[in-house]
BAFI-87019 format. One record per residue: x, y, z of N, C-alpha, C in turn; residue in three letters. Coordinates in pm, whole numbers, padded with zeros to 5 digits. Atoms other than C-alpha are relative to their C-alpha. Layout:
BEGIN
R      n.X      n.Y      n.Z     ca.X     ca.Y     ca.Z      c.X      c.Y      c.Z    aa
R        X        Y        Z        X        Y        Z        X        Y        Z   ALA
...
// end
This chain:
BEGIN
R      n.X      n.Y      n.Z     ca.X     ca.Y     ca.Z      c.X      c.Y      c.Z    aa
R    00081    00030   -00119    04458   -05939   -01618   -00015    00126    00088   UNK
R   -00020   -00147   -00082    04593   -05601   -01421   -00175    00135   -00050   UNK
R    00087   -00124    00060    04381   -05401   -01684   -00143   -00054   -00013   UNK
R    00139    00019    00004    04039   -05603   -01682   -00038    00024    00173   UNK
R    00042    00003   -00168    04049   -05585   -01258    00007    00139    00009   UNK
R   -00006   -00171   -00050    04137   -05191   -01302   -00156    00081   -00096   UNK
R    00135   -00037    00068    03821   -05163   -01585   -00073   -00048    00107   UNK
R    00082    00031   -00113    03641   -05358   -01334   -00080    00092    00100   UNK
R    00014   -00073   -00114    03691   -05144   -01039   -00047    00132   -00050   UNK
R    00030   -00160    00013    03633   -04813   -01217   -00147    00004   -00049   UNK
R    00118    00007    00059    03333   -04952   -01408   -00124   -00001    00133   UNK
R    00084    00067   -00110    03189   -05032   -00998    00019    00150    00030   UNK
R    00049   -00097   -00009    03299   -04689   -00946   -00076    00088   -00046   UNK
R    00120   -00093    00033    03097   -04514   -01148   -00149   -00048   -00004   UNK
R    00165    00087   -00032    02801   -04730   -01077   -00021    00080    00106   UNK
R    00018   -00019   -00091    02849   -04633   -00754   -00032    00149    00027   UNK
R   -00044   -00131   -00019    02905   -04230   -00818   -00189    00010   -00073   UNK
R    00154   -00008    00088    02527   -04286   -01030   -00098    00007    00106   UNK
R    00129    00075   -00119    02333   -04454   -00748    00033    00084    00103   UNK
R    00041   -00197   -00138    02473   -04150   -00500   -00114    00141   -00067   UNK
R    00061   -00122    00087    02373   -03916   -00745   -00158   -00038   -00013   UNK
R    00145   -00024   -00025    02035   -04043   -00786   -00101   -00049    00093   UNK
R    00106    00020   -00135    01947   -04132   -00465    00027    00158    00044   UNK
R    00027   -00165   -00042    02089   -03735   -00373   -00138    00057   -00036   UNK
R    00153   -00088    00049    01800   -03622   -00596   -00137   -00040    00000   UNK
R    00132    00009   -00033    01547   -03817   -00526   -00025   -00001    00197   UNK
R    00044   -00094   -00143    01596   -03747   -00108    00007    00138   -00038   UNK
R    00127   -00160   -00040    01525   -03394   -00243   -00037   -00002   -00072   UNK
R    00105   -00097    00068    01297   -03403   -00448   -00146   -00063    00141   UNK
R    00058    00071   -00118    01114   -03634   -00126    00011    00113    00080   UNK
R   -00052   -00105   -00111    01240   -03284    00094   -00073    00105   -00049   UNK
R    00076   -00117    00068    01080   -03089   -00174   -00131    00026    00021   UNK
R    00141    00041    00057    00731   -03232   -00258   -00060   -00018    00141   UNK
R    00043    00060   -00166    00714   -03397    00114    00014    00061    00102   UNK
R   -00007   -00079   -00104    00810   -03149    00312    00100   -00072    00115   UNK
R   -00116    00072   -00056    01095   -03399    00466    00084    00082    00043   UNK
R   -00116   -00069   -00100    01351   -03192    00681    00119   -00057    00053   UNK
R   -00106    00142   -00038    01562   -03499    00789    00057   -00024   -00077   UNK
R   -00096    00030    00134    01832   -03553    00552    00017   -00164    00020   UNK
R   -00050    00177   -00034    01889   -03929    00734   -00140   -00092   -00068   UNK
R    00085    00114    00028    01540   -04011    00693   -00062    00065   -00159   UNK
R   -00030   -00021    00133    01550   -03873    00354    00058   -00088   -00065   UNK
R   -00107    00087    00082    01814   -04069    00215   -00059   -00135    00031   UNK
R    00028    00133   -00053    01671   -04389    00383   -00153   -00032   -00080   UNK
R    00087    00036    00067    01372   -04356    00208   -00027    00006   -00202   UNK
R   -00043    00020    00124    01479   -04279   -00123    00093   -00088   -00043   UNK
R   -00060    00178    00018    01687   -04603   -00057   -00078   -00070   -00088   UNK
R    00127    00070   -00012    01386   -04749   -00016   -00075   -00024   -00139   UNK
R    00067    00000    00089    01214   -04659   -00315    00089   -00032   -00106   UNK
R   -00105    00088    00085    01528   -04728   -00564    00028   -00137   -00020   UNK
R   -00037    00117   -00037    01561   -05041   -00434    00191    00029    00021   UNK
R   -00187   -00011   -00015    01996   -04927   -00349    00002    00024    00185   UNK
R   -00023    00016   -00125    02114   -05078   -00012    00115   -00036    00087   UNK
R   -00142    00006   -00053    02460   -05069   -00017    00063    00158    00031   UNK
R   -00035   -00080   -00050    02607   -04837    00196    00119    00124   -00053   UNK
R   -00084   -00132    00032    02868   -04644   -00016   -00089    00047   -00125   UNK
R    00107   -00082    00047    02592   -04540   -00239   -00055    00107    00048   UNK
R    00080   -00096   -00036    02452   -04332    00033    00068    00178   -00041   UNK
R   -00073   -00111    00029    02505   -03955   -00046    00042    00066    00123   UNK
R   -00041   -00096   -00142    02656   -03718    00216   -00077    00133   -00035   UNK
R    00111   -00150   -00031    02377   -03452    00385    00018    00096   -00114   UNK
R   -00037   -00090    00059    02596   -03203    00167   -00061   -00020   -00119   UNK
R    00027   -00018    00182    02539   -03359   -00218   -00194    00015    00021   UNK
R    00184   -00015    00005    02109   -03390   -00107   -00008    00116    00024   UNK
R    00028   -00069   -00017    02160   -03027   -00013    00016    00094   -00104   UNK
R   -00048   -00064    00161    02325   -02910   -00363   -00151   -00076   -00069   UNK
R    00155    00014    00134    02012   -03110   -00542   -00108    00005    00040   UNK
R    00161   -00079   -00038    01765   -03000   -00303   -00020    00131   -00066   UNK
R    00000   -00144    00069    01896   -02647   -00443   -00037   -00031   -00093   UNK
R   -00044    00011    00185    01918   -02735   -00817   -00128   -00038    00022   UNK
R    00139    00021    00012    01548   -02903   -00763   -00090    00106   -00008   UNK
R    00093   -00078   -00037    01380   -02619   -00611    00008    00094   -00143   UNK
R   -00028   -00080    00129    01564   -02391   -00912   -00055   -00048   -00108   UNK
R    00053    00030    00131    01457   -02593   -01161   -00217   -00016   -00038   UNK
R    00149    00033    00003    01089   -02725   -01044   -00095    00063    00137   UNK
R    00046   -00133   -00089    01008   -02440   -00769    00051    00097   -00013   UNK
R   -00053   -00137   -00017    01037   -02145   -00855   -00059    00151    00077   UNK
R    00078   -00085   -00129    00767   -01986   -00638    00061    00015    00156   UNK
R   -00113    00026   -00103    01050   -02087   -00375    00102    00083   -00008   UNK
R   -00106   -00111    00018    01245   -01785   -00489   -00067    00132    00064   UNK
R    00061   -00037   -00090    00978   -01599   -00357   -00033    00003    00166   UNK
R   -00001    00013   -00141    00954   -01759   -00064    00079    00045    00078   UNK
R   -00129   -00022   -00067    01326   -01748    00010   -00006    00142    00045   UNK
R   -00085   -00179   -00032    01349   -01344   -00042   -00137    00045    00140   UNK
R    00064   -00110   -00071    01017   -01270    00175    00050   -00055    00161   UNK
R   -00031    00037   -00105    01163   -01507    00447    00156    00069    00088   UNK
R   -00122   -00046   -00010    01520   -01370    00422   -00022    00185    00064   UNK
R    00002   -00124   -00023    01367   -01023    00421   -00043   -00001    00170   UNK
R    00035    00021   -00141    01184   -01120    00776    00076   -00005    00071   UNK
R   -00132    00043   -00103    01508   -01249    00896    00075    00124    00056   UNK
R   -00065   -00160   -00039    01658   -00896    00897   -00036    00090    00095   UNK
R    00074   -00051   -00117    01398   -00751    01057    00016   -00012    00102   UNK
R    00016    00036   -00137    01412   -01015    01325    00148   -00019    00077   UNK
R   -00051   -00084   -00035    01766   -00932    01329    00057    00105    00062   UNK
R   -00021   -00171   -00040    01761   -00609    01387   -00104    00023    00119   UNK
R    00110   -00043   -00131    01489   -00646    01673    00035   -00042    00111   UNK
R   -00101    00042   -00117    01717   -00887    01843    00149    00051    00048   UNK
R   -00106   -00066   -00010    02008   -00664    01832    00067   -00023    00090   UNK
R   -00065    00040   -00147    02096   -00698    02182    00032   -00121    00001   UNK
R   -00062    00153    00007    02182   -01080    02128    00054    00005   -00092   UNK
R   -00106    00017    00060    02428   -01043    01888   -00088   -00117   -00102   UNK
R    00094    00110    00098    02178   -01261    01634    00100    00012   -00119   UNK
R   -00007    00024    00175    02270   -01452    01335   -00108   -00092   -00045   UNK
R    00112    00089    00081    02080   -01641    01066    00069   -00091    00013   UNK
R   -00009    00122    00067    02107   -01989    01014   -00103   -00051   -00056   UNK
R    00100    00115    00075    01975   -02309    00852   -00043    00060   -00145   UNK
R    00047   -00049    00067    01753   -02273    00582   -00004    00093   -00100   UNK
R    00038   -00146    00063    01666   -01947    00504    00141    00055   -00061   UNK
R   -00171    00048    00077    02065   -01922    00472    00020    00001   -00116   UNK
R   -00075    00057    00108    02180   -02150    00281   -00116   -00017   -00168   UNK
R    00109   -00013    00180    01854   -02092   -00011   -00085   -00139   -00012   UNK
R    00081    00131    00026    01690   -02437    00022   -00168    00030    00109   UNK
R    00102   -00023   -00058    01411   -02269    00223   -00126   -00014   -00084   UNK
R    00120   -00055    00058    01047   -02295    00137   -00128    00047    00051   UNK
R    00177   -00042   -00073    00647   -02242    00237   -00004   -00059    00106   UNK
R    00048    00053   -00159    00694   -02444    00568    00135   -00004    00052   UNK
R   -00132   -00006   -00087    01058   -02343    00677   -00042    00139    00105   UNK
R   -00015   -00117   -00101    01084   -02150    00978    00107    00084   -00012   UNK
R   -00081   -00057   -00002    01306   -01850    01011    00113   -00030    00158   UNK
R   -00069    00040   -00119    01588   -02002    01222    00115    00117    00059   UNK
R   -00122   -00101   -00040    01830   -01754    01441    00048   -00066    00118   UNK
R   -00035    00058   -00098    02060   -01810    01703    00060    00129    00124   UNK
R   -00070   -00099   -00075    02105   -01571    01962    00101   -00032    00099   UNK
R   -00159    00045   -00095    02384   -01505    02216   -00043    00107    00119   UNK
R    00000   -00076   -00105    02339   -01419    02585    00001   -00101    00140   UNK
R   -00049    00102   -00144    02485   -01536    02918   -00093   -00029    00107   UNK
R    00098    00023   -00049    02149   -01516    03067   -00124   -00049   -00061   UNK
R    00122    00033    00045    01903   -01782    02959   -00120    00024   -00051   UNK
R    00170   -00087   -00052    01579   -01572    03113    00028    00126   -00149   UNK
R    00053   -00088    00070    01675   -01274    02857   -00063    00028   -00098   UNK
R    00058    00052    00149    01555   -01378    02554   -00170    00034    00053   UNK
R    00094    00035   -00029    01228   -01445    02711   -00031    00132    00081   UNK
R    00061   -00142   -00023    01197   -01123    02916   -00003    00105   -00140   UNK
R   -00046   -00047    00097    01255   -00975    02569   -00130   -00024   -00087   UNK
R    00183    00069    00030    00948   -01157    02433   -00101    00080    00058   UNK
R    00114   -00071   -00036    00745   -01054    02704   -00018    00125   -00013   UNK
R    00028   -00169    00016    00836   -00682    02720   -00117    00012   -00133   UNK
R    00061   -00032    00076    00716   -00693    02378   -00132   -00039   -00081   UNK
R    00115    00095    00008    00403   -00924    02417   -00005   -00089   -00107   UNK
R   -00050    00077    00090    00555   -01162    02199   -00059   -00144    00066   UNK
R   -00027    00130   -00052    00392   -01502    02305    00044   -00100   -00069   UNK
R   -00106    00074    00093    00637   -01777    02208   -00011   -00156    00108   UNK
R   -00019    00081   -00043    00694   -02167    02312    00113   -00062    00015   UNK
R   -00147    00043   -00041    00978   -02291    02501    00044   -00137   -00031   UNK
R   -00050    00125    00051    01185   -02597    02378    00135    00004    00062   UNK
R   -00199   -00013   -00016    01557   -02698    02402    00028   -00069   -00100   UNK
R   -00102    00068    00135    01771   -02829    02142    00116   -00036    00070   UNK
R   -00151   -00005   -00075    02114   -02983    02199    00092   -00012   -00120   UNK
R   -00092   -00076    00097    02367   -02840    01980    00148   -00083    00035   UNK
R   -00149    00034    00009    02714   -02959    01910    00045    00112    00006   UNK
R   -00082   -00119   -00001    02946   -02694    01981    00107   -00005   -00019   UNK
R   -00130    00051    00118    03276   -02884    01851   -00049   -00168   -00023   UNK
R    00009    00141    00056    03396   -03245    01795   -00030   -00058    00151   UNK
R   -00057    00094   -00087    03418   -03305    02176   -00143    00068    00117   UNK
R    00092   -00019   -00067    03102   -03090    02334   -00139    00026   -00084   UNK
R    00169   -00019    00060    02729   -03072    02306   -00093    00011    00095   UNK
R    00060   -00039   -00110    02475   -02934    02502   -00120    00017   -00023   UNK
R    00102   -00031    00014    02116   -02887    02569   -00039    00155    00004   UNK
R    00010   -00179   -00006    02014   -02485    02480   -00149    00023   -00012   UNK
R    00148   -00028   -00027    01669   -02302    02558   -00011    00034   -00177   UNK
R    00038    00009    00106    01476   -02266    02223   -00138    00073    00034   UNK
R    00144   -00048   -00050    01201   -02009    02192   -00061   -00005   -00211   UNK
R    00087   -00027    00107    00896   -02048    01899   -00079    00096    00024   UNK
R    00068   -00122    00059    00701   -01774    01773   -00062    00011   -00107   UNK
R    00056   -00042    00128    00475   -01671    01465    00009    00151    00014   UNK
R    00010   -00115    00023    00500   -01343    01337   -00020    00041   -00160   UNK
R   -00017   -00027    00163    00412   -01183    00952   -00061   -00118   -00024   UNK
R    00012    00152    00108    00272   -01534    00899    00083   -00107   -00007   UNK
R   -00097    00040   -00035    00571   -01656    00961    00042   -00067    00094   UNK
R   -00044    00018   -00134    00726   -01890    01210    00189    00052   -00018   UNK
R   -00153   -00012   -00057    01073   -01847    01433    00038   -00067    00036   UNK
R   -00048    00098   -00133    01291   -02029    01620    00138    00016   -00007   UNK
R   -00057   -00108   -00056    01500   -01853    01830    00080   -00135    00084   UNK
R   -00058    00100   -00074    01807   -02089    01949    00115    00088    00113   UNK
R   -00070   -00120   -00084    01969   -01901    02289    00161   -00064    00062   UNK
R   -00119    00158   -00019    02334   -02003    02316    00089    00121    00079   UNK
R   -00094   -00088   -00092    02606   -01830    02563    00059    00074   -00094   UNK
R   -00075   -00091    00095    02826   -01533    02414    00144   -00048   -00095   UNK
R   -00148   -00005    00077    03148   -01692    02364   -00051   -00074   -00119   UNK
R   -00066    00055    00110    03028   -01896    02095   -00010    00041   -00133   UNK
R   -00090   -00074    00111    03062   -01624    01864    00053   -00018   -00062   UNK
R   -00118    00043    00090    03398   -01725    01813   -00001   -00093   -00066   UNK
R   -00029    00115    00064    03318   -02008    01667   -00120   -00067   -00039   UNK
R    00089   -00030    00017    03040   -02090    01524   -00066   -00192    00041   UNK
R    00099    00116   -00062    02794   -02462    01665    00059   -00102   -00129   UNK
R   -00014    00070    00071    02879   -02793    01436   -00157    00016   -00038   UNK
R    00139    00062    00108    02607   -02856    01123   -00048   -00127    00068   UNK
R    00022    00141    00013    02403   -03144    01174   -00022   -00080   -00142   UNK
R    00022    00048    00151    02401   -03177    00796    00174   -00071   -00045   UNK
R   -00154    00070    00060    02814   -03222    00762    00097    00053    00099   UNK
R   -00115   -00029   -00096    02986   -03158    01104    00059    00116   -00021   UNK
R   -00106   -00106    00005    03150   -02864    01003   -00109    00174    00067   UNK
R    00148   -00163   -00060    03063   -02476    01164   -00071    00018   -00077   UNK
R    00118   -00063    00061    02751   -02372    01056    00048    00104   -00076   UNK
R    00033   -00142    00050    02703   -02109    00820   -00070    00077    00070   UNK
R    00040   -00056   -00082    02618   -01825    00985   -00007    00171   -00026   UNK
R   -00003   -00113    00088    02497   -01427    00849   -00065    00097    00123   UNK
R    00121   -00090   -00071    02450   -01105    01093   -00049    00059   -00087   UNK
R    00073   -00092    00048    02238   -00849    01013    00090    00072   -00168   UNK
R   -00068   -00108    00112    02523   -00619    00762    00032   -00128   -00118   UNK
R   -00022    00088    00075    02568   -00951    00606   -00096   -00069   -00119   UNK
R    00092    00056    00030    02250   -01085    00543   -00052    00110   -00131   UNK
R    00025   -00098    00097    02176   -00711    00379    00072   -00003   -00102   UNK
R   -00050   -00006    00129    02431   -00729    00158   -00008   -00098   -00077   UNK
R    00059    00108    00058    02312   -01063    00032   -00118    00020   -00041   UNK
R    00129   -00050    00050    01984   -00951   -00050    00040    00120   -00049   UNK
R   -00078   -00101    00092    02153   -00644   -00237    00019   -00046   -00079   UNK
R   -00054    00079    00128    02369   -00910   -00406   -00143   -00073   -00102   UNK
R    00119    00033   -00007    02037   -01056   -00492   -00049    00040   -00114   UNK
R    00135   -00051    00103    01826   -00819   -00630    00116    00070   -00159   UNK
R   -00089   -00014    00102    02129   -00717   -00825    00042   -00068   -00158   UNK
R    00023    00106    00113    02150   -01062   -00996   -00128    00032   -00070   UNK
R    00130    00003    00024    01777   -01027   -01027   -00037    00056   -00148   UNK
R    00044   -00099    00134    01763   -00726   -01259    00074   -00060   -00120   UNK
R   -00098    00025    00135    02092   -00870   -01476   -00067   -00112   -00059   UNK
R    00016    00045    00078    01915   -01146   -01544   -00177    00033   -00037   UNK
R    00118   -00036    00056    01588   -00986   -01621   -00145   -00031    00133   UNK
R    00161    00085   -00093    01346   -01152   -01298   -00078    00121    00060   UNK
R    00049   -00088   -00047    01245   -00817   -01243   -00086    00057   -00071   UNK
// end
């Protein structure tokens, strides 16, 4: 009896480890094709279309962000393109924000970027206004927003947000005080600090890169 209730249970687990798995890949290939950005309303609609509406089925942000990758690799590969000319922009914009201590996030990052991701950064400066005198000096016109960022488990705040096009390209420029450097804003994909790349970082990732590139021939 012990051993048909323990086949049982394992036979429900791997039902269950199936129906994550292919609801993960079909909220991205829905993130892919659709241009979906929302991992919640991702997953809710590739519920939807499965017909799977039990709740430990759903996948966590993280596994839809491993088979948004593995999608794009397998059935975009003009998205490898995308990534490097967006990544290469990022450096630039970088290196232009110098004075804010800029890093990369999101996206462009973590490689799941494509033809309608913006280049996301987050600068750092104890004065709101500088960002934006920074703009103007350089007749940069841009549109102001706010975002409200988690900054651990226990704060979260509303932060100025500047948009921009440049290269063809959009930005979006998130302006957050200095200290939090040390530590880098909670994901909204899996609570944990963001990933996060300055400038010497980002270069040597696009080094590592083109490095792979040649070994495996994409050159």
């Amino acid at each position: 009896m012990r051993h048909a209730r323990q086949h049982a249970y394992q036979h429900a687990q791997t039902r269950t480890h199936e129906r994550r798995r292919s609801l993960a890949h079909e909220a991205a290939r829905l993130m892919a094709e659709g241009g979906i950005r929302d991992y919640h309303q991702a997953k809710l609609k590739a519920a939807e279309r499965l017909g799977i509406f039990d709740d430990a089925s759903l996948p966590r942000n993280r596994e839809i962000e491993d088979a948004l990758r593995e999608y794009q690799r397998l059935f975009q590969r003009d998205n490898v393109a995308e990534l490097r000319n967006r990544r290469e922009a990022a450096l630039r914009a970088l290196e232009f924000f110098t004075e804010f201590e800029p890093r990369l996030v999101g996206p462009v990052l973590d490689g799941t970027a494509d033809a309608r991701t913006a280049v996301s950064l987050h600068l750092h400066s104890d004065d709101p206004e500088a960002v934006h005198r920074h703009l103007d000096l350089h007749r940069i016109p841009a549109e102001s927003r706010n975002r409200r960022i988690r900054l651990d488990r226990e704060r979260s705040d509303d932060f100025p947000v500047w948009l921009f096009s440049a290269e063809g390209l959009g930005f979006d420029l998130t302006v957050l005080p200095r200290d939090v450097l040390r530590q880098a804003p909670l994901s909204s994909i899996d609570e944990k600090p963001m990933k996060r790349a300055s400038a010497s970082q980002l270069r040597q990732l696009l080094a590592d890169e083109e490095i792979a590139g040649y070994e495996h021939g994409d050159n």
